[in-house]
C-alpha positions, 0 to 999 in steps of 0.5 A: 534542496528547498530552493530546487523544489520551490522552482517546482512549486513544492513549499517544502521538500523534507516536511514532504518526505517526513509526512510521507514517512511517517504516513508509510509506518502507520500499520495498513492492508498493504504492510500486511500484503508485502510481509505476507507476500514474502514471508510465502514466496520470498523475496521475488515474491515480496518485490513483486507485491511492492510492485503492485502496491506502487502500481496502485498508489501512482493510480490513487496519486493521478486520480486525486490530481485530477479531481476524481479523489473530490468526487469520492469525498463528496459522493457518499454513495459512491464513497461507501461502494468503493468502501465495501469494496474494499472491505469486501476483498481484504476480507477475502484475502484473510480467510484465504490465509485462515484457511490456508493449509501449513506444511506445503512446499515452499518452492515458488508456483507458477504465476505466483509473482503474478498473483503477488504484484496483482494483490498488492495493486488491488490491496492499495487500489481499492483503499478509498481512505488512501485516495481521500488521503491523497487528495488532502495531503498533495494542497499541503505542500503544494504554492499555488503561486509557483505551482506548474500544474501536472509537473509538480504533482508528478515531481511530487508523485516522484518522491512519496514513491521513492519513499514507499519503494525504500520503506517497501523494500526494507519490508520486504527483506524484514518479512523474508528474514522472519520467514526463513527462521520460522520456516523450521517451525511450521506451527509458528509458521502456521499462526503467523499466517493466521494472525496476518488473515486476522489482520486483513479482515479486521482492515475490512471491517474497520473499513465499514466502521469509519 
């Protein structure tokens, strides 16, 4: 499998896919967005934030490809405005979640897989620490001697996807399940939502603090 991905300029594939898997498991924003996003509206609910977390890191991987991630890097004005940015937003989306009110209905509303697949876009988007990410982790494991330029990071882009679509899918069912044993007791319901906004603020914060 090595020798195939050799052909593409990949120096090797397993290290690649380990990184990234262990990259997946450190907790983040988006882990909170697909738990939160499927625990509230269930499975279609949770895809559909995977979705949009997807959506939003095949834009991160394209920008660091073409150079977009250096100029971030070293920029420090413009770094600390996507920065705020995106502290800004997590925050938003915590103080949704505190002030949101238990013991509605838990049918699905209209557009909330929308409203679901655009905030894992923008949690994952506006994250200027997964661009940096990116831009140091594609030379790594890239030969610049065999390297074919946009056909190995696409080849790359590829497998860290597949990685985040099983990671995110295993995620999502995990937040479903907790969901529907914790449905009959809406105060527990009610602190899981509130410790997931905590969480998300906290993310922002710590955004501005690094």
């Amino acid at each position: 499998m090595n020798a195939f991905f050799n052909t593409f300029g990949i120096t090797d594939v397993w290290q690649l896919i380990a990184a990234t898997v262990v990259f997946l498991m450190l907790p983040g924003p988006g882990t909170f967005c697909l738990l939160s996003s499927a625990g509230k509206n269930g499975l279609r609910g949770g895809f559909a934030a995977m979705a949009g977390v997807m959506m939003g890191d095949a834009v991160l991987m394209f920008l660091a490809a073409i150079g977009v991630a250096a100029l971030l890097h070293a920029n420090l004005i413009l770094f600390k405005g996507v920065q705020y940015l995106g502290a800004v937003y997590l925050a938003y989306l915590g103080f949704k979640l505190l002030r949101a009110k238990s013991g509605g209905a838990s049918g699905l509303t209209p557009f909330s897989n929308l409203a679901d697949l655009r905030r894992g876009f923008f949690v994952t988007l506006i994250n200027p620490k997964a661009i940096i990410f990116y831009m140091a982790f594609f030379p790594l494991f890239i030969n610049p001697v065999t390297q074919r330029g946009s056909i190995t990071f696409l080849t790359m882009g590829l497998i860290i996807s597949s990685c985040s679509a099983i990671y995110g899918s295993l995620l999502v069912l995990v937040g479903n399940a907790a969901a529907k044993h914790l449905a009959r007791h809406r105060l527990i319901t009610a602190f899981a939502s509130k410790v997931a906004g905590i969480f998300l603020i906290g993310f922002g914060i710590k955004l501005t603090t690094n």
